[in-house]
C-alpha positions in Angstrom: 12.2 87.1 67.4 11.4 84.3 70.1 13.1 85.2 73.8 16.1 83.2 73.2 17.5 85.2 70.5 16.7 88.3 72.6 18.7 86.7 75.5 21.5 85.7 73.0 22.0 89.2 71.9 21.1 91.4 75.1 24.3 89.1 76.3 26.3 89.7 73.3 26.0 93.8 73.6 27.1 93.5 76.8 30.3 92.0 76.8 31.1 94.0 73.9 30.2 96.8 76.1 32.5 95.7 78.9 35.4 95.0 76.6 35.0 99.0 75.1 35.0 100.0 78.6 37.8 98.4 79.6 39.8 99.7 75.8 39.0 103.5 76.9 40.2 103.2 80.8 43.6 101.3 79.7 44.7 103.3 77.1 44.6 100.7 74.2 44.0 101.5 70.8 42.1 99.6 68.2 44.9 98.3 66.3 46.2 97.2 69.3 43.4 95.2 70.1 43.6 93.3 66.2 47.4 92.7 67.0 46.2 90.6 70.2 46.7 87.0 69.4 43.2 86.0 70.3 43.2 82.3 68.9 46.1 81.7 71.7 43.7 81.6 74.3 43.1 78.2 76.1 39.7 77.9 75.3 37.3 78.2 78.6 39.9 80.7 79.9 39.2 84.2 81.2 40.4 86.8 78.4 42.3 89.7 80.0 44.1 92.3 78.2 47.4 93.6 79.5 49.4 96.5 78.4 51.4 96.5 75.6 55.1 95.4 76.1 57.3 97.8 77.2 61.1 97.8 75.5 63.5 98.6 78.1 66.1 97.0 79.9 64.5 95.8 83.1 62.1 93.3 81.1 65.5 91.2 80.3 66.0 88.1 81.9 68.1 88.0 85.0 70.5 85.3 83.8 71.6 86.8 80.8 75.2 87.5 80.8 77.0 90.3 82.4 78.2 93.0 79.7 82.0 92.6 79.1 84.3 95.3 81.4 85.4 98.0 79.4 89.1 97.6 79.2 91.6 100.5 80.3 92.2 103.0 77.6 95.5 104.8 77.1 99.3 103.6 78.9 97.1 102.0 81.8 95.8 99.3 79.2 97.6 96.3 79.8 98.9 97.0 83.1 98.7 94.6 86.1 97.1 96.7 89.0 97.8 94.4 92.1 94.8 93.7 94.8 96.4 92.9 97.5 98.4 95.2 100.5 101.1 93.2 100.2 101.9 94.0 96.3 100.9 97.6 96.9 103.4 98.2 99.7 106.4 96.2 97.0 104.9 98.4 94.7 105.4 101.4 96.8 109.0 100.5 97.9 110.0 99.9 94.1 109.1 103.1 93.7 110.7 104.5 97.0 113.7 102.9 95.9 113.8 104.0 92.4 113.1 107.4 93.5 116.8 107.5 96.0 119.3 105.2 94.1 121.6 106.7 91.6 124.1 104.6 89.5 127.8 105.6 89.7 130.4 105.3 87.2 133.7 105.2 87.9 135.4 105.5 84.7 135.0 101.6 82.8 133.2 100.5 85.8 130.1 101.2 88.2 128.0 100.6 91.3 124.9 102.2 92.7 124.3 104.8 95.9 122.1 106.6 97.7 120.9 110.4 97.7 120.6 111.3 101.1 120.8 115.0 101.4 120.5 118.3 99.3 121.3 121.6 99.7 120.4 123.9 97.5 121.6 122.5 94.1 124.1 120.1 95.7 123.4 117.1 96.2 125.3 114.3 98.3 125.0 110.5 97.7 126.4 107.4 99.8 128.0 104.1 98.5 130.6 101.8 98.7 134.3 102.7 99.1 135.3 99.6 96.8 133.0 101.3 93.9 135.2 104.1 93.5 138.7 102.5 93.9 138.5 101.4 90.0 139.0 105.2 89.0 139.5 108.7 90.0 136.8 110.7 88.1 132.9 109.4 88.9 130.1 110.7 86.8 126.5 109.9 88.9 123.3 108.8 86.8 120.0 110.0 88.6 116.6 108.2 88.0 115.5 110.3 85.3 118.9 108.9 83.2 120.7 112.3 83.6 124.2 112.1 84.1 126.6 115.0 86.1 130.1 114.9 87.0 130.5 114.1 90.8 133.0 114.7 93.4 134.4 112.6 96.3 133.4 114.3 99.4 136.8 113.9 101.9 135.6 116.6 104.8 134.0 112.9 106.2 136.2 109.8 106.9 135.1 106.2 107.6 137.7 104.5 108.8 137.2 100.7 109.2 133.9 100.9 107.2 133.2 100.0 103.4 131.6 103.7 103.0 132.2 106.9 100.2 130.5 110.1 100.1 129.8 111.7 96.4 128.4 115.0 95.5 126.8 116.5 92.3 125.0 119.8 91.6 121.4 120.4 89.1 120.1 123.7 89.0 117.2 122.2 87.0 116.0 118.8 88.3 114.1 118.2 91.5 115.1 114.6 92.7 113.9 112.4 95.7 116.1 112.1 99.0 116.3 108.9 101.3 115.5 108.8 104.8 117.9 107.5 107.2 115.9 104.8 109.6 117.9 102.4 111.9 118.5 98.8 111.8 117.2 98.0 115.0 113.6 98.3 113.4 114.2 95.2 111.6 114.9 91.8 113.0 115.6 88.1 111.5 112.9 87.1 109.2 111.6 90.2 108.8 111.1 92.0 105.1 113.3 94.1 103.7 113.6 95.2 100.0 117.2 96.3 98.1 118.0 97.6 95.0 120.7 98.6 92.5 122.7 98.6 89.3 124.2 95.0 88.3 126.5 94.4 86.0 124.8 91.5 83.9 121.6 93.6 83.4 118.6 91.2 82.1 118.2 92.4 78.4 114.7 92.6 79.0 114.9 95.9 81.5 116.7 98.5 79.0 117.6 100.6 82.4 120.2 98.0 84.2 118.2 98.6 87.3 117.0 95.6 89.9 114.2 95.7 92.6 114.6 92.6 95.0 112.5 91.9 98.2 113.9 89.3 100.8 114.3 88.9 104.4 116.4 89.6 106.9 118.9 86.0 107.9 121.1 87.1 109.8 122.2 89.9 112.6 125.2 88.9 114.6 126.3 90.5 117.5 129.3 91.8 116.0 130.1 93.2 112.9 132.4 91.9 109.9 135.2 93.7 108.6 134.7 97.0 107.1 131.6 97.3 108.9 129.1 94.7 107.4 126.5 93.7 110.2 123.2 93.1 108.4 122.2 89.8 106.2 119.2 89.4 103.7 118.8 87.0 101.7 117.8 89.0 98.5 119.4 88.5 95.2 122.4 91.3 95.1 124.7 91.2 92.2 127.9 92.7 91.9 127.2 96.4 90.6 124.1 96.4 93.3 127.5 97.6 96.4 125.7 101.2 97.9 122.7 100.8 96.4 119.9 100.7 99.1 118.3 98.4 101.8 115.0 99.5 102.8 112.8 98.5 105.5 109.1 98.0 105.7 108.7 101.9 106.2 111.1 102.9 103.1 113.9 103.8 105.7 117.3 103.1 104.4 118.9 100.9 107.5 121.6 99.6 105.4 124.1 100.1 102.4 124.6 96.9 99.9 128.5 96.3 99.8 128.5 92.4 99.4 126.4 89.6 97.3 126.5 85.8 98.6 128.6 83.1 97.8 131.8 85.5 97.0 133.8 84.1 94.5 137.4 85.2 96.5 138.6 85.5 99.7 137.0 85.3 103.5 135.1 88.4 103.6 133.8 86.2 107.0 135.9 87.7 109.8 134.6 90.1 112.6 136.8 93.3 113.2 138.1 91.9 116.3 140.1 89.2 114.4 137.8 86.5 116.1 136.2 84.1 113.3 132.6 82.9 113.4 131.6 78.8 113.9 130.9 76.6 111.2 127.0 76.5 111.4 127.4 80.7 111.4 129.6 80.9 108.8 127.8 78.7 106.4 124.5 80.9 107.1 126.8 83.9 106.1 127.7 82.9 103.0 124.3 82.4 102.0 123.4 85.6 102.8 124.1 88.8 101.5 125.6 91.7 103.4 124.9 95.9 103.6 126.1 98.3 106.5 123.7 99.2 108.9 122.6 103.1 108.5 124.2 103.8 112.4 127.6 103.1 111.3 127.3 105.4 108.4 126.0 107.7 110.8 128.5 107.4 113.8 130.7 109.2 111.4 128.5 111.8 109.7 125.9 112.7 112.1 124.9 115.7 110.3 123.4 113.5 107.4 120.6 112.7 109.3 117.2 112.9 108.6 113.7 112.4 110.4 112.1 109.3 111.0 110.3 107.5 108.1 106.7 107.2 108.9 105.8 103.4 109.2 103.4 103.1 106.3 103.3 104.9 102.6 100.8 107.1 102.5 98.9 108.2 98.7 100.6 104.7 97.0 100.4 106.3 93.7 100.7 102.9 90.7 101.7 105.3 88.3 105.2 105.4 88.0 106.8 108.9 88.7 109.6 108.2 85.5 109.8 106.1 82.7 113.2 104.0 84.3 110.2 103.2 87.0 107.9 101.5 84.6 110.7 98.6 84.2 109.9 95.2 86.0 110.8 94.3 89.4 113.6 91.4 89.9 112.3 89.0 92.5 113.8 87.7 95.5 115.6 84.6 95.7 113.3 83.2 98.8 110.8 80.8 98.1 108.0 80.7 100.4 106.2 77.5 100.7 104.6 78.6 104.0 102.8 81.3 105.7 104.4 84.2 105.9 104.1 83.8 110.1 105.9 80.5 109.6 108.3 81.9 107.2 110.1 84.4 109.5 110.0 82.3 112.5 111.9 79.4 110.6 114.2 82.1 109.4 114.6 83.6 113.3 115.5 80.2 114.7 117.7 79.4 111.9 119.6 83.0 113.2 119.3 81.7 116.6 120.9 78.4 116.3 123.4 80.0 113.9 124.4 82.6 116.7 124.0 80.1 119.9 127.5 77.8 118.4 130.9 78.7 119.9 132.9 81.5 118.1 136.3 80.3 117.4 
């Protein structure tokens, strides 16, 4: 054996050496080594080994696709949650006014009220005067689609004002009372949200009951006959008279008694006789029209009740009754502007309304 064999394998047994080295520190085994794609080697590279790969989820690419979002299971599947405060606050006076407004029937016909105080099992509910002129026997229907016999409460009298007091007694049911508020914590342009019981019912919400948000149009200085005082312009229907009008807090400030564009009469006459101007009058009968809360309440002081607080705490977006799961109406305003520049058109629209001669 000349020296340049011997060089050739002295060389030889020592990489082989190095590469068994290298197999017991890593961990490899041998059938790992044949499974190593040798022949993929550039040729004149350096041959390394590296660990086997390892299966887990990390070693994906980063730009695969985002797994799909499991969807909601049981009666929240298919439900539209809303993001924003704004829908959470309408959805938390829907249910505020859900909770408080009762329909009453009065024999072949109906309207809607109020339940504003209990004691013990009685309870006492406020609407509209001209709801219960159509009979003399009135049954109220409470949220959860009970119905009790009520009775006309007479030991209070409103004179000059479109307002009727109803009692009803459950020993069994627990049901929601409205607070009183003030209309002087609402102003022209500002939101307001009213509900009740109309008579052409869409076919599409089995209970007959509409939600409607709006804003406040019109507050004049005086008051119309039979007490009406405060203008929205929210969708009422006929069958919506004593249901409520609820502010940003979920006070009741007001008592619906009158939808626009009557179809009858001149309900547009203040209770001094005096008649309003032309640009007034025409912003009247777009408007519709409830009884501020005070004039309810300069007759029955001992209905009321403490101070709303200013925002709904625990907004719950399950609905607390299966009447409450049925769709909101919506209002009749259509805002093609900023909220901001919403109510400020709407206030000097009031303004100009209010600043023409009263005849």
């Amino acid at each position: 054996m000349n020296w340049v064999s011997l060089a050739f394998l002295t060389c030889t047994a020592g990489l082989l050496t190095g590469v068994a080295v290298q197999v017991h520190n890593r961990g490899f085994s041998v059938a790992e080594i044949v499974r190593t794609n040798l022949p993929q080697q550039p040729q004149g590279s350096i041959f390394q080994l590296g660990k086997p790969p390892v299966k887990s989820p990390a070693t994906k690419p980063l730009n695969l696709p985002a797994k799909p979002v499991k969807p909601l299971s049981g009666k929240n599947q298919g439900e539209s949650i809303p993001q924003r405060a704004g829908d959470l606050l309408e959805k938390a006076m829907l249910q505020k006014a859900r909770s408080i407004t009762v329909k009453v029937l009065s024999e072949d016909s109906w309207g809607s009220g109020i339940i504003i105080q209990r004691q013990e099992q009685v309870y006492t509910a406020i609407t509209n005067d001209h709801v219960l002129q159509s009979g003399k026997t009135y049954r109220i229907q409470t949220p959860d689609g009970k119905i009790y016999s009520a009775t006309r409460y007479l030991a209070t009298q409103f004179a000059g004002k479109d307002l009727a007091l109803l009692q009803f007694t459950s020993t069994k049911s627990d049901y929601k009372i409205g607070v009183l508020g003030s209309s002087s914590t609402v102003k022209e342009g500002d939101k307001v949200y009213a509900a009740g019981f109309p008579f052409e019912a869409d076919k599409s919400n089995p209970g007959g009951w509409k939600f409607t948000a709006g804003r406040v149009s019109l507050i004049p200085e005086k008051s119309l006959e039979d007490g009406y005082q405060l203008g929205y312009d929210n969708q009422i229907e006929k069958g919506m008279s004593g249901g409520p009008v609820l502010n940003f807090g979920g006070e009741v400030v007001a008592v619906n008694g009158m939808h626009a564009y009557p179809l009858w009469g001149d309900p547009y006459v203040f209770q001094d006789g005096s008649k309003p101007c032309e640009p007034m009058r025409e912003l009247m009968v777009r408007s519709s029209w409830g009884i501020p809360i005070e004039k309810f309440l300069q007759s029955a002081p001992q209905f009321s009740t403490k101070t709303a607080e200013k925002q709904p705490k625990n907004i719950s977006l399950e609905p607390p009754s299966q009447l409450l799961a049925e769709r909101p109406g919506t209002s009749n305003l259509t805002v093609s502007q900023p909220v901001v520049n919403t109510a400020k058109l709407m206030r000097q629209q009031a303004e100009a309304a209010k600043s023409c001669t009263q005849l």
